[in-house]
N, C-alpha and C positions, 0 to 999 in steps of 0.2 A: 521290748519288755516294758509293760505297762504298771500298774500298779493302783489300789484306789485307799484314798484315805482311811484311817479306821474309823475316823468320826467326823462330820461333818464340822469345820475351822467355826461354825457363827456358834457352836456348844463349849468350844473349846478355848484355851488361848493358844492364839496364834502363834506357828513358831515360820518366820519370816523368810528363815535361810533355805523352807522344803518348797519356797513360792519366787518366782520369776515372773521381771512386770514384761507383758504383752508383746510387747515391741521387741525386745530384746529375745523374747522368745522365736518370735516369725523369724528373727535375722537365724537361730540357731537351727531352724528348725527347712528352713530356706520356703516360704511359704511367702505372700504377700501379708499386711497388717488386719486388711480388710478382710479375709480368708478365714486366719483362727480367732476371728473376734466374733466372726458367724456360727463360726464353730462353739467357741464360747458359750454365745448365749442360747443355740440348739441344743448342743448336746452334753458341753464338760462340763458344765457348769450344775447340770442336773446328776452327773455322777462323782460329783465334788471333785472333780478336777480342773474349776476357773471359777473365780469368785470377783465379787470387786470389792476396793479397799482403797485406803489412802497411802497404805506401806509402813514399814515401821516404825517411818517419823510421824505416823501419823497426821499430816500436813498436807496440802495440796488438792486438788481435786480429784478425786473418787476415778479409780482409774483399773481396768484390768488385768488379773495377775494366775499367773498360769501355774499348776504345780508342775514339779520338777520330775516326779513321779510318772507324767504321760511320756516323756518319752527319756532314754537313757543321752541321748545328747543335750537334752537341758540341766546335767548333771555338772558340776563345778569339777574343776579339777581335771586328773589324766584320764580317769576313766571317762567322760564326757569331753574330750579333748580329742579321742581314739573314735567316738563315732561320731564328729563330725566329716561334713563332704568335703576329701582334700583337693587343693587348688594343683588341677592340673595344665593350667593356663600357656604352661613355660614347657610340657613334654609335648616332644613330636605328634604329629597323627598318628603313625603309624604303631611305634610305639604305646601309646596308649589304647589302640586297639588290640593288640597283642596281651598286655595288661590286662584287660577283661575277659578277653579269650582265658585266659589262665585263671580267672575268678569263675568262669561258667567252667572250667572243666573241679575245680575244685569242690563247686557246690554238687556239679555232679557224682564226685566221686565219694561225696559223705551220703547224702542220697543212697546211692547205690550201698555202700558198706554197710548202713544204719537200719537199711533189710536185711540184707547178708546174716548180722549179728542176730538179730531179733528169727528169720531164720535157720540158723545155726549152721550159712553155709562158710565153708573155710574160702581162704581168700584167692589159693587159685581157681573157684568154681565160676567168681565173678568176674575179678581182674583181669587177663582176657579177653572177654566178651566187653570191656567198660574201655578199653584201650582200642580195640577195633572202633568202636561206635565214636570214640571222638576225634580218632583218627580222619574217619569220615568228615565229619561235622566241621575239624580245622582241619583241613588240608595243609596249611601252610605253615602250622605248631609243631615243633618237635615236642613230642610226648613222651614221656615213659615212668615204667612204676616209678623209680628214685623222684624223679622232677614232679610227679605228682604229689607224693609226701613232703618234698620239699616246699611248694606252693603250700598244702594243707598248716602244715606247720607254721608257715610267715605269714597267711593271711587268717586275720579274727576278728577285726574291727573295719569298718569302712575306711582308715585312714592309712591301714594297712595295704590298701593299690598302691602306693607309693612302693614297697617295697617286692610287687612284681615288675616294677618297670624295670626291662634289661636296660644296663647302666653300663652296658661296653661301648664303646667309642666314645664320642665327646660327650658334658655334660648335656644335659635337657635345655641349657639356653643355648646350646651351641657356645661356649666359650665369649658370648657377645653381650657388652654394656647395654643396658638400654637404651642410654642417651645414645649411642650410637645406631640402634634401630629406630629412634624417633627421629634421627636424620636424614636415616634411608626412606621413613616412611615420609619427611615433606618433600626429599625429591622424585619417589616413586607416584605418589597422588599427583598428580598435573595431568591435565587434558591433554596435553600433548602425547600424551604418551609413550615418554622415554623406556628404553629398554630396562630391564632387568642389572645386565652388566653394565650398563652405564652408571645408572643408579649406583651400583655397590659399588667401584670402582670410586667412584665422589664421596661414596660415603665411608673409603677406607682413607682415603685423603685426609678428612676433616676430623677423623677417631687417629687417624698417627698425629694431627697437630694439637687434639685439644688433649693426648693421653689416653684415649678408649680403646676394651678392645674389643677389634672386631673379627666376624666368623669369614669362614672361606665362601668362594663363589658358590661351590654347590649347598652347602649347608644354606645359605640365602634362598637358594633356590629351595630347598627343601621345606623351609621352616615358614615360608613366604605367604602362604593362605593359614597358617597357624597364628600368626601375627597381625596381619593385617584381613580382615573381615572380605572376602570375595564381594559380598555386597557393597561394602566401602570401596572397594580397588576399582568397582563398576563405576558407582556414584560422583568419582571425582577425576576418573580418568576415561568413561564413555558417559557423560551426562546423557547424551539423549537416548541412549539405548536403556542407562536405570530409568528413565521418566518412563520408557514405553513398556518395560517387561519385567520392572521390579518396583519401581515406586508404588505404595500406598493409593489406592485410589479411594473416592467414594461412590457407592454405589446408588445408582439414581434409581428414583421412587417410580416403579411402572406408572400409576396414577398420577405422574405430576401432569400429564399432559390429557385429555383425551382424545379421542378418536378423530381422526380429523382436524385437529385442533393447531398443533405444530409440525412445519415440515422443516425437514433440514437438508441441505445443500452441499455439493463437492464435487469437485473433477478429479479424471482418473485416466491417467493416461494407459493403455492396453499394453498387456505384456505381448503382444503379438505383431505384426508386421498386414500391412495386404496393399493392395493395386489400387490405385486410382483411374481414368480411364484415361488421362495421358501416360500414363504407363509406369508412374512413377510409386515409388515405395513409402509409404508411410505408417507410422505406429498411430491411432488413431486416437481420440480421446473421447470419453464418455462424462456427459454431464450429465448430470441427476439431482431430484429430491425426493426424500422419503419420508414418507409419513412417518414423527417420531412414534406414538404409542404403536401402532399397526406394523410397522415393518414394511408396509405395501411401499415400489417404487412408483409415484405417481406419478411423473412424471421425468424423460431425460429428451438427451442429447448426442445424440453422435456428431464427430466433426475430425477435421483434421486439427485444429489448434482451438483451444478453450478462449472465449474473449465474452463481453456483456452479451453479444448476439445470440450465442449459443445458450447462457443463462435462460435469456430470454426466452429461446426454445423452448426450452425445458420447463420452464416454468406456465407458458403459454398451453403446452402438452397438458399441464399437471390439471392448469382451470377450464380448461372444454371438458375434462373428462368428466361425465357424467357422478362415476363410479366415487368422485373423490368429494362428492356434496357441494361443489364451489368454492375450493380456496380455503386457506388456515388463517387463523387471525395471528401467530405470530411464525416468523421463520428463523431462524437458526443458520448462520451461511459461517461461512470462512471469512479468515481474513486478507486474505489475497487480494489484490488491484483489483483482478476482472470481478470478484464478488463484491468489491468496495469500487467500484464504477459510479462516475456520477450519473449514470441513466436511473438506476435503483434509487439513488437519495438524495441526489441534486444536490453533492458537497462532493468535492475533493477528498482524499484521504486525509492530508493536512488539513484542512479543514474540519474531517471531523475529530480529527485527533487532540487537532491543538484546544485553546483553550476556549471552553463554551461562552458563546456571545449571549446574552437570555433578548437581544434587541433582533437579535435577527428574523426575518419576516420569514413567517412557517410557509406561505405562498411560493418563496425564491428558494428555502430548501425541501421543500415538496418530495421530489421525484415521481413514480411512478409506484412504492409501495406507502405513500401516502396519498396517494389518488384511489389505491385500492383497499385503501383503509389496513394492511397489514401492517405488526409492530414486528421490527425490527430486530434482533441482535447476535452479537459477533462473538466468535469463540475465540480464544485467546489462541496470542500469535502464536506459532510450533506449535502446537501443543493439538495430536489428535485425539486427546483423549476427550473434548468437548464435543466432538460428533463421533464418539464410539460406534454406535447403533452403526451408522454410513459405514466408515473404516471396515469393522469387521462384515459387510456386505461388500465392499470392494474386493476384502479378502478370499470370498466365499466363487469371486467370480476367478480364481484361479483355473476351477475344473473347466470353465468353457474357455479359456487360454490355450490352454492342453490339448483342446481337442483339433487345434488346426497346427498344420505343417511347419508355421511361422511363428510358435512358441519364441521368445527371449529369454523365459526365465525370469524370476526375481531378481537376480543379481549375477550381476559376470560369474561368481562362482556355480549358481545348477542352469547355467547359458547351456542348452542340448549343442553336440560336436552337427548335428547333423543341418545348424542352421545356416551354417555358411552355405554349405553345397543346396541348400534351399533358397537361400537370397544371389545365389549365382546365376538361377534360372527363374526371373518372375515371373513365368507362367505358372508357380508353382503355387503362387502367394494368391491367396481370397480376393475376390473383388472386393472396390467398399460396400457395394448395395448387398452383395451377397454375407459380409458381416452384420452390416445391417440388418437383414431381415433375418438371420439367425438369432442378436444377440435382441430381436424385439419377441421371439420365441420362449428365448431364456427368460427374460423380465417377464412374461405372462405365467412360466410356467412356475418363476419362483413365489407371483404372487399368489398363485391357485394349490399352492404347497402346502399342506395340513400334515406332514411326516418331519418334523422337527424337531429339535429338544429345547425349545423356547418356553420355560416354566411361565411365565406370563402371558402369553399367547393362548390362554386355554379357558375356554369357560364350564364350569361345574367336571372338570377333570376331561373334559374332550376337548383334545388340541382342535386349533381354529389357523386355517390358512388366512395371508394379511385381507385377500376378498372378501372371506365371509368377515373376519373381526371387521373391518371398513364398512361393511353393511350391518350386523349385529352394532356396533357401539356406536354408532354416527349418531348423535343427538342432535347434531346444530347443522343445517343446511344453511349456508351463506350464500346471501342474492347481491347484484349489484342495483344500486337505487338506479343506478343510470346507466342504460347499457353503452353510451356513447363512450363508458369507460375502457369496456372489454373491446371497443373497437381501437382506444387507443395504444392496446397492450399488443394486436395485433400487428401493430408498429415498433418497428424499430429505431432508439430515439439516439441521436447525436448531443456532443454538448450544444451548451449555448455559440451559436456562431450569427456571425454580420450579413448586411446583404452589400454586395459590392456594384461595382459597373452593369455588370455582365447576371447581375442575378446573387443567387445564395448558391455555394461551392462545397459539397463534400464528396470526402474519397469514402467510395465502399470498394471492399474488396482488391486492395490496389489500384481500381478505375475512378480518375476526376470525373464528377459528374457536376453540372452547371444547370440552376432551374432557378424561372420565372426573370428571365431577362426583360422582357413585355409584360410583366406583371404590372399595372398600376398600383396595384394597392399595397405592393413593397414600397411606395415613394415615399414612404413619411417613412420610412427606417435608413434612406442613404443620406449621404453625405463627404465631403467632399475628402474631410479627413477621418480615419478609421478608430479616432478617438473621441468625434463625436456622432459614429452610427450606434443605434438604439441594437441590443443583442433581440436575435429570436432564436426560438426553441423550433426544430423540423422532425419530422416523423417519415419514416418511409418504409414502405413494405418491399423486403429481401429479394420477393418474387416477384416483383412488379416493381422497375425500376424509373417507370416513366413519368411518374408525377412523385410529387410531396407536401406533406401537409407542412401548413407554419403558424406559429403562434406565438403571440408577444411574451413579455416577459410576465402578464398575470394571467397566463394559462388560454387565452382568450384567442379564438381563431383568427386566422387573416386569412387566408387563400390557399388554396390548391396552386401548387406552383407550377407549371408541366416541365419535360426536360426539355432543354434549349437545343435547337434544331441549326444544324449544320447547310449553308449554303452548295451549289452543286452536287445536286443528287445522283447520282447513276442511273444512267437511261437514254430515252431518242431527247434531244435539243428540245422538242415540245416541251418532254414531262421537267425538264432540268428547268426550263423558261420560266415554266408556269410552279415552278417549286419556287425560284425565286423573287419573283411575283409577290406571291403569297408573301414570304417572309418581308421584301422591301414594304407591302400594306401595313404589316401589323409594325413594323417599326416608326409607319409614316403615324400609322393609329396611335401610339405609344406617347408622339411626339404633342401630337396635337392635341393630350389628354395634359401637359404642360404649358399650354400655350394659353400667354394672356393677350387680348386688346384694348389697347390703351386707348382716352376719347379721342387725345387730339397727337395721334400716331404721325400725322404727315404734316406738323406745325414745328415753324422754324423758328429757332430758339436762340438765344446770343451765348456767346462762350461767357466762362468765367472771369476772363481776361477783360472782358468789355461790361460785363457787370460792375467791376470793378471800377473802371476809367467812367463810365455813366456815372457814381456813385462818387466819386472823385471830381468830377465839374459841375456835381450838384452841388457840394460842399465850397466852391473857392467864390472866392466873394475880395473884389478889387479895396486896394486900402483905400481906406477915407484920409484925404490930406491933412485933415485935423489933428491929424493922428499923430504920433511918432511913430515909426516904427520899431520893432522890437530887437530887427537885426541891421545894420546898413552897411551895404557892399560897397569897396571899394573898386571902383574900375580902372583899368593898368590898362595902356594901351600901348602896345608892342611895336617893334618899327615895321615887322610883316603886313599888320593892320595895315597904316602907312602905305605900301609897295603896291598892298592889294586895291587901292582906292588910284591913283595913279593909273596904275594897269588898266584896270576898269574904264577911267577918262579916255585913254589911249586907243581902247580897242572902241569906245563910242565914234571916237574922231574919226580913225580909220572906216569903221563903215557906212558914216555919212559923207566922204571922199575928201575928209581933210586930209592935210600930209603934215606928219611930225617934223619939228623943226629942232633939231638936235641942238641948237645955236644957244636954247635956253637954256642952259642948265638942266635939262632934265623936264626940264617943264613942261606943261599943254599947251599948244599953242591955241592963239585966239580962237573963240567959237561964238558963234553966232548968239548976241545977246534976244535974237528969237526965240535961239532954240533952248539956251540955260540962262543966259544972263550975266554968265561969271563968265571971268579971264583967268589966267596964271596966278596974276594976283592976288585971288582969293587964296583967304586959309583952310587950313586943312578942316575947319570946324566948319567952314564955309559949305565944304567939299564935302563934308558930310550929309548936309542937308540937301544934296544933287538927289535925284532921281533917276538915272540913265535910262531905267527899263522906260518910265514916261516920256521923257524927252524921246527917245527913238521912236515910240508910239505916234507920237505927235509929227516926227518927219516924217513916219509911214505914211502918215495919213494923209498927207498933203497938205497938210498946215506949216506953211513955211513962208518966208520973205526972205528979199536981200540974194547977198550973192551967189547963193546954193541953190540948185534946184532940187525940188523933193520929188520921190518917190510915188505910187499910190497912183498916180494918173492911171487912164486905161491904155496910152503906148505904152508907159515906162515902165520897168521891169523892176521886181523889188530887187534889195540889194546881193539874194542871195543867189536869184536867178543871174543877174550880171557877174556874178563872182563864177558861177560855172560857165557861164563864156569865155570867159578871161576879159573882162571887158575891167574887173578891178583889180 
């Protein structure tokens, strides 16, 4: 019930209390502010129902005011209190479906009467026929004339639903506090995902201790998505299921990228099973990238397990192909190890994670997608919604899942019964080659596919398969400045590793492989301890396992390495000889590529020991008697001294054929002042100044007189020959 002023308010004075400001209107009117303010100034305002003003204070800034007249709920009072929209926030679902079931048979049944009357038919002509037809319409309403009149009667105003709502059993809150559903609902929201009746059961606990009351198990159960938001109950108790099938997304700009431009990256393990040719059973994986604007897969990967090799693949696939113009200047990959491998960026993941170095040499973090000049970046961790375009293409490879014997299913729950008795017998299961060359079928056929429902994929209203868009919108063909690059991509690249004893050492494939043991030109990178060998970077192609490339740490070649060759061939004694032959040559080669000579290789040299002692009696220099000296030793002379000088005289005597004469005391007896000159009586200082070794020389020699005869003659026999005869 609308109504228009009689005269335009700017003719007239104003009367304040037939006008409501703006806002207060949207709130009655359940509208947004922004809505009837459009509204306003379109269309009420030209039929004098919104004007603006400053209100009846006159004060403030000029602001919009709606008459009360446009609608009967901007009305003051109970009559504008009766058509507002009542809060049904607190009645059940079902209930309040029920409730408007009885508002739609009501309106029908004035409807229906309001011809009747205007007809002149009486009322059993219609009634009847208007209780059959809604009978139809709610099946699950008990209907009948009284309950129809009865409804008619109670409902007149929109606020008036409250008073269809059947009100038997408990109240509309179920008899429950609120605070005690805000209890229920913080231990029902958790990720963990607690039960229902746990929840309530806790939450009748803490309503009997704080006072609350609370409803029964089923009414919880009942009232439970009435209360708490299904979208809420996902969001906080399966996060990552709201992230993937209910969160908000944005929707990306076709145009951000074009044609050729960006590829993006993902593995994907098969929901299917097949044979390998040792017999064994495996789920396969598939690695790919795909052009973002075009959809085309330009390039993958089959394998049994995803790791950098396999990227590589795939990626290697993507840049020979003609069809894909040469490479994207950026890519798009995951976040995963094997997509965050240091072959692709020459960093760690912790490395690129942690904190940016600005010192660090672009040369040492390089990799191989800055050799190929592509940029880089990473889609946020979980989260597939950063390579949508891939995902829903992973999804799409369901139908060819299906089509072989060794289906898994999505998920243990649609797992087909008939896989066990399939994986019982693995003759049943696909070869790999035979997946293989089926699922490189699929990939050609889905890129030659022009029957789509890809609203972007179409140019001037004709859908375009991702082939032709990749040929139609390709502006930029990408060369390499230097093809020595694409032969490096042809390689397979390991981290940085050392060279050791025995050569440079990596495992592929499970197998230690050992290359460039005779390599020379490894020799400036060993060393003795593995903390000061110099790192190199090797390259080696999958299919060819016999040699390897290496290169220092600024990208710079050193040698072809070959693989290190095993002594004892298999074969006749010839070929085994002449195998090791060979190898002892190149070792002997190897040796003599170390070998220095020296000028004076065969000159005899003095030890350290005697440079010393040299160096030491070139320095001593006898004291000058003038002198004093600095230190002066006292000399002690022992009675041993003494015993040993005696003895000495004794055994002289004896072997020039004196005989000791006990009679002295101890003494020497007389000798020949020929041959020393002293007696007994000489003192010990006397006895000092003797010479024995000279004096025996002297009888040796036959220089003697007196009573003894000497030795020395040509009969006479020295003394030591007469001592072996027994003659002394």
């Amino acid at each position: 019930m609308t109504a228009l002023p009689l005269r335009h308010p700017a003719l007239t004075e104003i009367d304040w209390s037939q006008w409501i400001d703006l806002r207060d209107a949207a709130k009655r009117l359940g509208e947004s502010e922004g809505h009837l303010r459009r509204r306003a100034k379109d269309d009420l305002a030209a039929r004098y129902l919104a004007m603006q003003g400053r209100g009846a204070a006159g004060t403030g800034k000029s602001r919009w005011f709606v008459a009360r007249a446009l609608d009967i709920r901007l009305i003051d009072g109970r009559t504008g209190d009766l058509h507002q929209s009542p809060d049904v926030s607190n009645i059940p679902r079902a209930k309040l479906a029920q409730a408007f079931a009885r508002v739609a048979c009501v309106e029908a049944m004035r409807e229906v009467r309001s011809e009747a009357q205007r007809a002149g038919t009486p009322e059993s002509g219609w009634m009847p026929q208007l209780l059959r037809a809604l009978h139809e319409e709610h099946a699950g309403l008990k209907i009948s004339r009284s309950s129809l009149f009865n409804w008619d009667a109670a409902y007149r105003t929109p606020m008036d639903l409250l008073k269809l709502v059947d009100r038997r059993g408990r109240s509309p809150k179920g008899g429950a506090d609120d605070a005690a559903w805000r209890a229920f609902e913080d231990l029902f929201l958790d990720d963990r995902q607690p039960s229902i009746k746990s929840c309530w059961s806790r939450a009748a606990e803490i309503a009997e201790a704080e006072g609350w009351t609370w409803c029964t198990y089923s009414t919880c159960q009942r009232q439970l998505h009435d209360r708490i938001a299904q979208e809420k109950q996902m969001r906080h108790r399966e996060p990552d299921r709201w992230r993937k099938t209910m969160q908000p997304y944005i929707a990306q700009d076709p145009e951000a990228w074009s044609a050729g431009e960006c590829w993006v990256g993902d593995h994907k393990q098969m929901d299917m099973w097949c044979r390998m040719q040792t017999g064994a059973l495996v789920r396969p994986w598939l690695t790919a990238w795909q052009d973002w604007r075009t959809r085309r897969i330009v390039g993958w990967c089959l394998s049994t397990s995803p790791n950098s090799s396999t990227i590589l693949a795939a990626l290697r696939h993507g840049l020979l192909d003609e069809a894909n113009g040469g490479g994207p200047a950026v890519v798009w990959i995951d976040n995963g190890k094997d997509y965050d491998a240091w072959t692709f960026h020459g960093q760690t993941k912790s490395q690129r994670l942690g904190t940016v170095d600005l010192a660090v040499d672009e040369t040492e973090a390089g990799g191989l997608f800055h050799l190929l000049g592509i940029e880089a970046h990473w889609s946020l961790a979980y989260n597939p919604n950063g390579k949508s375009r891939m995902e829903r293409w992973f999804r799409n490879l369901e139908a060819f899942h299906k089509s072989f014997p060794t289906y898994t299913g999505r998920s243990v729950d649609t797992r087909p019964e008939s896989l066990v008795r399939v994986l019982d017998s693995p003759h049943m299961a696909p070869t790999f080659d035979h997946v293989k060359r089926r699922l490189t079928a699929h990939i050609n056929g889905h890129n030659a596919n022009a029957d789509h429902q890809i609203a972007d994929l179409a140019d001037d209203g004709q859908k375009l398969s991702p082939d032709d868009a990749m040929a139609n919108w390709r502006t930029v063909r990408r060369v390499m400045a230097d093809d020595s690059v694409l032969e490096l991509l042809l390689q397979t690249w390991s981290k940085p590793t050392t060279v050791g004893r025995n050569g440079i050492t990596i495992t592929v494939s499970g197998r230690t492989l050992s290359y460039g043991a005779m390599a020379t030109e490894l020799t400036p990178f060993k060393a003795r301890f593995k903390a000061d060998r110099k790192p190199v970077r090797v390259s080696y192609d999958p299919d060819d396992l016999r040699w390897l490339n290496v290169y220092d740490e600024r990208w710079q070649f050193v040698c072809r390495a070959t693989l290190n060759e095993h002594g004892g061939l298999h074969g006749t004694d010839a070929i085994s000889r002449e195998h090791v032959a060979k190898l002892q040559k190149e070792k002997a080669t190897y040796a003599r590529s170390l070998k220095h000579q020296a000028e004076h290789y065969a000159t005899e040299y003095e030890t350290t020991g005697e440079s010393l002692a040299r160096i030491a009696a070139a320095d001593h220099r006898p004291d000058d008697p003038h002198e004093p000296n600095e230190a002066v030793l006292k000399v002690v002379q022992t009675p041993l001294d003494g015993e040993s000088k005696y003895a000495q005289a004794a055994q002289f005597r004896q072997a020039v054929g004196g005989e000791y004469d006990e009679d002295l005391d101890g003494g020497l007896p007389e000798i020949d002042d020929t041959y020393a000159g002293h007696n007994q009586s000489q003192s010990d200082d006397e006895l000092d100044d003797f010479d024995f070794g000279e004096a025996a020389s002297a009888y040796g020699s036959g220089g003697t007189s007196g009573g003894a005869s000497g030795w020395g003659g040509e009969d006479d026999d020295d003394p030591i020959t007469a001592y072996q005869r027994g003659e002394l």
